[in-house]
Every structure is written in structure tokens, then in C-alpha cells.
C-alpha positions, 0 to 999 in steps of 0.5 A, a space after each residue: 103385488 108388492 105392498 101384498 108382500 110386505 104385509 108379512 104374507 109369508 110365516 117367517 121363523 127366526 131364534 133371537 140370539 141377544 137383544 137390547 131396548 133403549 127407550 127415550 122419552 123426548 118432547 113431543 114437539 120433536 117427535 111430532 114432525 117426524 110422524 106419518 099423516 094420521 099418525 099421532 104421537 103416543 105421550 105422557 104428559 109434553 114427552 113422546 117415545 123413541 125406542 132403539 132396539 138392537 137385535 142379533 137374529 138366528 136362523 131367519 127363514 120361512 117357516 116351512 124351511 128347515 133350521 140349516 137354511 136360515 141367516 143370521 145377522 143383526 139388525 137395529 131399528 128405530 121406532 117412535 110410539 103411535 096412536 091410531 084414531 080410527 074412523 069407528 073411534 077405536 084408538 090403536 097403538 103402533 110404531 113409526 118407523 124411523 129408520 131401520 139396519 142390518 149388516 146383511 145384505 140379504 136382509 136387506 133385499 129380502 127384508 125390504 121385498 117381505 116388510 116395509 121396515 126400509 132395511 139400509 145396509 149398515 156396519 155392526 160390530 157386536 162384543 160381549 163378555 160375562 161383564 160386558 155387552 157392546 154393539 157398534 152401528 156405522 151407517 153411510 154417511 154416519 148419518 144413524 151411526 150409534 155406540 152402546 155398552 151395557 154392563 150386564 154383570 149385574 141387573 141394569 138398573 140405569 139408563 142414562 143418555 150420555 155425551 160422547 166425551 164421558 165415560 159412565 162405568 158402574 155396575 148396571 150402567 149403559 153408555 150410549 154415543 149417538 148421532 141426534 141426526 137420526 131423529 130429526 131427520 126421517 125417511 118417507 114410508 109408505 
């Protein structure tokens, strides 16, 4: 009955407030380890695909709920891009779930009851200005822990993996402090 859940049985409705994608491309030998049997990683030339993506959610409730009724919370997910052989030939694309959390309790519980996402409840700390837009993840154990800050008072136009240590601060910059544990390491999924 449970896995009949988690198959998104039930119409969700939800406003997204603000989001920020960060993809990587990473070499494919890194990535490989971390995918389900019969998952195979989705490349361009030796490089993989990690997306992080972060996500301040509104008024999160079934769809047959009334607006007033809904949560609000944030979420991060971290995903690797996947290719799907099916017994016909047919090749599908997907995303592997590498970890996923969000600062509410209830969407932890009822997430994890309604998806297969694997919710872990974690710290979020969120600020932005008309120049400025950061999100501060910290997770238990520090294991997934993540700083990002995108100048978003122009266009951004570089994206840049940068050491803890360093400070990038230009117009259309993002600075990003990251524990690499979280992709060298996975949770077991269904």
C-alpha cells in the first residue's frame, strides 16, 4: 500500500516562492558508483550530471484543499541525470535521487509517506535582498551541509565551484561552499 503512495497518488498543489539550480558536470567515474542497478549515468563525453536544486515552497496541500490550508517550507534536492534502457529498447531519462531536505518537519513525514524523495530534516537558513539571494543548508552530522550566494542583481552569467576559503563577488557571481561527502557517499532507495 505504501509504495501505491508514493507514487504521487494524490494531485498535490503548491506556488513556488523562489528557486536556484546548480548543475555540475562531474567525471562519470565518480558518479557511476553512486546509481541504482539498472541505472546508467547520462554523460557528454567522460562527464556526468549533478543538479542541486534549491527551493522555497508555498502553500504545499492536496489539490482539493483550499489555499489557507497549506505549508510552507524549504527544500533541497540533489539529483544525478540518468538514462533508463527498457526491455523494448526505449531509452528513458530520469534523476537518481541522491539525498533530499527540508526544514519541516511535516514535510518530512508526509513527504516521506506521499514520495520516495527520502526527506532527512535539516537546518535552512534563506536571505535575499534586491542584490543578493543566500540559502544556508546544515544537516546532521554536517554530512550534506551547503552555502550558496548568487548575486542576482544582474543576470547570472557564471557559474563557478569555488573553495570555502575564497571569496568570488562580481556581478552575476555565485559563490558556493560545499561538503563533497554528499557525492561520494548515497542513501540506499528503493
Amino acid at each position: 500500500m505504501r509504495y501505491l503512495l508514493q507514487r504521487h497518488a494524490l494531485p498535490i498543489k503548491a506556488q513556488l516562492k523562489a528557486s536556484l539550480v546548480l548543475a555540475y558536470a562531474v567525471r562519470a567515474d565518480v558518479l557511476t558508483p553512486l546509481l541504482s542497478p539498472g541505472l546508467l549515468l547520462d554523460t557528454y563525453g567522460d562527464y556526468g550530471f549533478l543538479a542541486i536544486a534549491l527551493v522555497e515552497t508555498e502553500k504545499l496541500r492536496p489539490a482539493f484543499l483550499p489555499s489557507r490550508l497549506g505549508v510552507d517550507f524549504f527544500l533541497s534536492g540533489y539529483r544525478i541525470f540518468t538514462r533508463y534502457q527498457t526491455s523494448a529498447g526505449r531509452s528513458l531519462r530520469g534523476l537518481r535521487i541522491l539525498r533530499s531536505d527540508t526544514d519541516s518537519r511535516f514535510m518530512q513525514v508526509f513527504g516521506n509517506l506521499l514520495t520516495h524523495y527520502g526527506y532527512e530534516h535539516s537546518r535552512c537558513e534563506v536571505r535575499r535582498d534586491a542584490k543578493s539571494y543566500s540559502v544556508k543548508v546544515r544537516t546532521p552530522g554536517g554530512f550534506a551541509d551547503l552555502e550558496v550566494e548568487a548575486d542576482i542583481s544582474t543576470q547570472l552569467s557564471l557559474f563557478r565551484l569555488v573553495h570555502p576559503s575564497q571569496t568570488l563577488r562580481r556581478p552575476g557571481s555565485l559563490l558556493v561552499r560545499s561538503h563533497l561527502p554528499l557525492i561520494t557517499k548515497s542513501r540506499s532507495t528503493p
